[in-house]
N, C-alpha and C positions, 0 to 999 in steps of 0.2 A: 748344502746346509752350512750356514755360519759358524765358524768354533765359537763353541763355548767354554769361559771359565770354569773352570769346579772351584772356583772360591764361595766362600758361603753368601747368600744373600745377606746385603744392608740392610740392616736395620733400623727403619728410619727416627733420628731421636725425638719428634714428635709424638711417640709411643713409646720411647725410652725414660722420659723426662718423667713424665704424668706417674708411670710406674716407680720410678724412686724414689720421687715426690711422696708418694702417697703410702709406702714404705717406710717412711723417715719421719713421716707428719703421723702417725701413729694410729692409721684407716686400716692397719692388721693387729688386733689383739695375739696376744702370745700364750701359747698353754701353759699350764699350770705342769711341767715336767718333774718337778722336785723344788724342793726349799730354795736352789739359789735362783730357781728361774723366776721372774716376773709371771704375771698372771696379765700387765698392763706395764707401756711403758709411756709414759708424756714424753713429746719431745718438748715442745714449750720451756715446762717445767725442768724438764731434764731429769724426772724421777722414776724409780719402779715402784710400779702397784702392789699389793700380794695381799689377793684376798683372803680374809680369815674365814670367812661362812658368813650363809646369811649374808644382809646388808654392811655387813664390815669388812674394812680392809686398810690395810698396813701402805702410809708414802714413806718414801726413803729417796730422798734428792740427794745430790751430792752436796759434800761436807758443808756448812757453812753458809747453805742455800737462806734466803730471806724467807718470810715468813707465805709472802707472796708467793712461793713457787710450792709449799705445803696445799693451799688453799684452790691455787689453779690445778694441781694436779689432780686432787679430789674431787673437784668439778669436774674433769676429764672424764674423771674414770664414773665417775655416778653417771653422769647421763649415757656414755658410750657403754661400758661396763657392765651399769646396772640397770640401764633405764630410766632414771631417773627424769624426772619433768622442770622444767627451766624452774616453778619453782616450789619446787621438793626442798626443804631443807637440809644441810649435811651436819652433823654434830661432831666435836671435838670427844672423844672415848677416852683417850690418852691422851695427852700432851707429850711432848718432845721428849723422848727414853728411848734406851735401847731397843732395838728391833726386836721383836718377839719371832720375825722369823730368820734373820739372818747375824742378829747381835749388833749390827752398826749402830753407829752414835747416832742422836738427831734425828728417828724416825716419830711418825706422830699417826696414831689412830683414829677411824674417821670411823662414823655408820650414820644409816638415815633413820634411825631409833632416835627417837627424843630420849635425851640424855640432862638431867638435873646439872644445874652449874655447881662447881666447887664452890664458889664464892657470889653475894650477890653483884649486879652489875652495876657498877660503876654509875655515877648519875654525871660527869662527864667522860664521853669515851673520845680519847684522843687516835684511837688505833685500833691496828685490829691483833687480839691474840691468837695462841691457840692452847689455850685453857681448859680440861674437864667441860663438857657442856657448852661451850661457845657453839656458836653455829652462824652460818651464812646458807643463804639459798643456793641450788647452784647457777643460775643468773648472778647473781651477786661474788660468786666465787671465782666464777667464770671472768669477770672482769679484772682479777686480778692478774690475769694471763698477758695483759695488756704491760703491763708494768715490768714484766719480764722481756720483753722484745725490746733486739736492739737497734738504737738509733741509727741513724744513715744520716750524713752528713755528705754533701754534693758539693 
């Protein structure tokens, strides 16, 4: 009989890859453990989710994030999260205030409740906010994910 190693089998990283991959790209939602924990995390966007109940829930990007990585994030999470249908619309609840769950700067509240605007809308829209009652589809939110990936230069 041949000797054998006792080293551990190889693990071949064609099953290594896929699993980290998919790990990092945010294909495992995360429990709801307590207030600091995420409920969702976008990698995209690079934010945490935290649902509040119901169809609402709390993004919080890091500092400084553009308005873009609010929007992609909440598209994340409504359709992976909640379900939501390419096009369900998401509503702005809050706008940009302190977290309701963690205190940080710069969080923005989202739900798929049709929410009244603060203000009416503009008869040209240059942009997009996230104002009381703004909303995008999540198709439409969804593409702002696009705007956050970075270029590669060869």
């Amino acid at each position: 009989m041949p000797w054998r190693s006792k080293k551990s089998p190889k693990v071949s990283s064609k099953v290594v890859i896929p699993v980290c991959l998919a790990a990092l790209t945010g294909c495992v939602t995360l429990e709801n453990g307590g207030s600091d924990l995420p409920s969702f995390f976008s990698p995209v966007a690079n934010a945490k989710i935290y649902q509040l109940g119901g169809n609402s829930f709390e993004v919080v990007p890091e500092i400084g994030a553009e308005s873009a990585a609010y929007w992609c994030a909440a598209s994340d999470f409504a359709r992976r999260g909640l379900g939501a249908g390419w096009s369900d619309r998401i509503f702005v609840f809050n706008g940009q205030a302190n977290s309701v769950v963690t205190g940080r700067i710069d969080a923005v509240t989202f739900t798929l409740e049709p929410i009244e605007r603060e203000q009416p809308k503009p008869l040209l829209r240059l942009g997009f906010t996230l104002k009381r009652g703004d909303s995008q589809t999540v198709s439409a939110a969804n593409g702002f994910c696009q705007d956050l990936l970075p270029v590669l230069f060869f």
